[in-house]
C-alpha angles and dihedrals in degrees: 000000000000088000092151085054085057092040094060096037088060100040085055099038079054098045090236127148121233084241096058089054083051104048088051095047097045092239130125124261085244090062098052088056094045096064098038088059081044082235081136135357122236125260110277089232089061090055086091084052100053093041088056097045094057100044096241145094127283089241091064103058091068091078113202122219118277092269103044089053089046092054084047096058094041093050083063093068104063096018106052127060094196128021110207117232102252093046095053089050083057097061091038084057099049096040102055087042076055087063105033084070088038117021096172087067106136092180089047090057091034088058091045095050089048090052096053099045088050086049086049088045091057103035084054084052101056085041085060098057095042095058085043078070093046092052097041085049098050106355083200096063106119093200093057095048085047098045090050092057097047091052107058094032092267134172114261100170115244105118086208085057107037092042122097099225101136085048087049099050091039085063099039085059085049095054094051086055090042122032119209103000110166107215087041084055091047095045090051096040100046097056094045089062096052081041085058086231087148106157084038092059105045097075088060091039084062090053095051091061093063095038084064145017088216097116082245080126095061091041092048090051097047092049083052086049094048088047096050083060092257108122099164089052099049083050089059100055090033084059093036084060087057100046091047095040106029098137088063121088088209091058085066098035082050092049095044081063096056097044091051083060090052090050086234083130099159093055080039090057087044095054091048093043085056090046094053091041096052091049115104116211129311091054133194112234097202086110097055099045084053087046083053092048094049088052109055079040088066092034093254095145086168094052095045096055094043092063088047088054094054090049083061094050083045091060105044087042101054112013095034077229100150098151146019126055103331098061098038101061083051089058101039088045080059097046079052093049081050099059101038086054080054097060 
């Protein structure tokens, strides 16, 4: 428990003296000194003191090692619908001291986007079911219509609005400083796509068949083909990904997609069903939320449960997740499947 480590990160975080701990606590200077060097540890009954002074928990004044603190952080995400206030300043705190020593910590600025990201999901959640409210209340309400879409990342309807061109440029900027990256190549490519910049997108489709031996180049090339109106011809490339690449469970799970947009949905929930099935432990469950998703789509509420219920085997199985986040939007997704077959 490095708690005069703590001691001394917070009274300078605050630009307090040691005497002015001291003073407050009813201590000696000395004491204070003594704790911050870990040459002794505070009484237990000043712990309450301390906490108060600085404006934190007690909890957090047993500050854990940088790692600890890191897979803590990163268990929220997944773990935590929902971070309180005062524990997400925490991390905020301990990551950017974290860079402050070391400002090149690419662990220390990934943790902080994703935190902020989760605080933005769930703040986006809590905004949804406020303007449900609005619209049930007056259905004609503008905000409300605005503020749900927003929300949960809807359509509205202005081209200038809805489009990812500022996702677009800042990748074509990445691309120029690193040629070939795959994942640069995925993320421009991908929402050019959504954005229907076709012609724009092949030229990178054709990098990325060189950046990596995955069959995207054959799926890319079938979704510009289904949104050029041509359907035979992006089911072509969808099965051609399958037939160069049959040994990979994403060449199914690519080619299900494209099937659902076809509205073939039976060959699609046999294509995510053999993706799910080829995958060894730990497995990825992205088949079986889109399987979930067929289902209530065809108003197959059993069905639909069922394949929540396996996310959450899958889950305990693989993962030994048996609580937190993860599991409970399966099971409210269900309650909701439940009430929606009652109806």
């Amino acid at each position: 428990m490095d708690i005069g480590k703590k001691i001394r990160s917070l009274r300078l975080e605050k630009e307090v003296k040691q005497e002015e701990l001291a003073e407050y606590l009813g201590v000696s200077i000395q004491a204070v000194s003594k704790w911050e060097t870990e040459a002794s540890m505070p009484d237990i009954a000043l712990l309450p003191g301390i906490a108060v002074f600085f404006g934190v928990t007690i909890d957090e004044l047993f500050q854990l090692s940088d790692e600890a603190e890191f897979e803590r952080i990163e268990n929220m995400f997944w773990h935590e619908r929902r971070i309180a206030p005062e524990t997400f300043d925490h991390c905020v705190r301990f990551l950017e001291g974290v860079l402050e020593s070391d400002p090149k910590n690419v662990r220390a600025y990934c943790c902080l986007a994703y935190l902020y990201n989760h605080r933005a999901a769930s703040d986006h959640e809590t905004a949804s079911e406020y303007a449900k409210k609005v619209l049930e209340l007056d259905p004609n309400e503008k905000g409300g219509w605005v503020a749900f879409l927003e929300a949960n990342n809807g359509v509205c309807g202005d081209e200038w609005y809805d489009n990812h061109f500022e996702v677009i440029e800042y990748f074509r900027e990445f691309l120029k400083k690193n040629p070939g990256n795959y994942r640069g190549l995925y993320g421009i490519i991908e929402n050019m796509l959504d954005d229907d910049r076709f012609d724009e997108a092949i030229p990178y489709i054709e990098q990325i068949r060189l950046a990596a031996k995955t069959g995207q180049y054959d799926v890319y090339m079938g979704d510009v083909m289904f949104g050029k109106g041509d359907p035979e011809k992006a089911l072509e490339y969808w099965n051609a990904a399958v037939e160069h690449f049959p040994d990979r469970w994403q060449s199914y799970c690519d080619r299900a997609d494209g099937l659902k947009k076809l509205g073939r949905y039976e060959e699609a929930l046999a294509d995510y069903e053999k993706c799910f099935e080829m995958q060894e432990p730990p497995r990825i469950t992205d088949g079986l939320h889109s399987m979930a998703q067929v289902h209530e789509l065809l108003g197959d509420f059993d069905g639909a449960i069922r394949d929540r219920q396996r996310i959450i085997k899958c889950l305990r199985d693989d993962y030994n997740t048996v609580s937190g986040e993860g599991i409970d939007s399966q099971k409210r997704e269900i309650e909701r499947l439940k009430g929606r077959k009652a109806v």
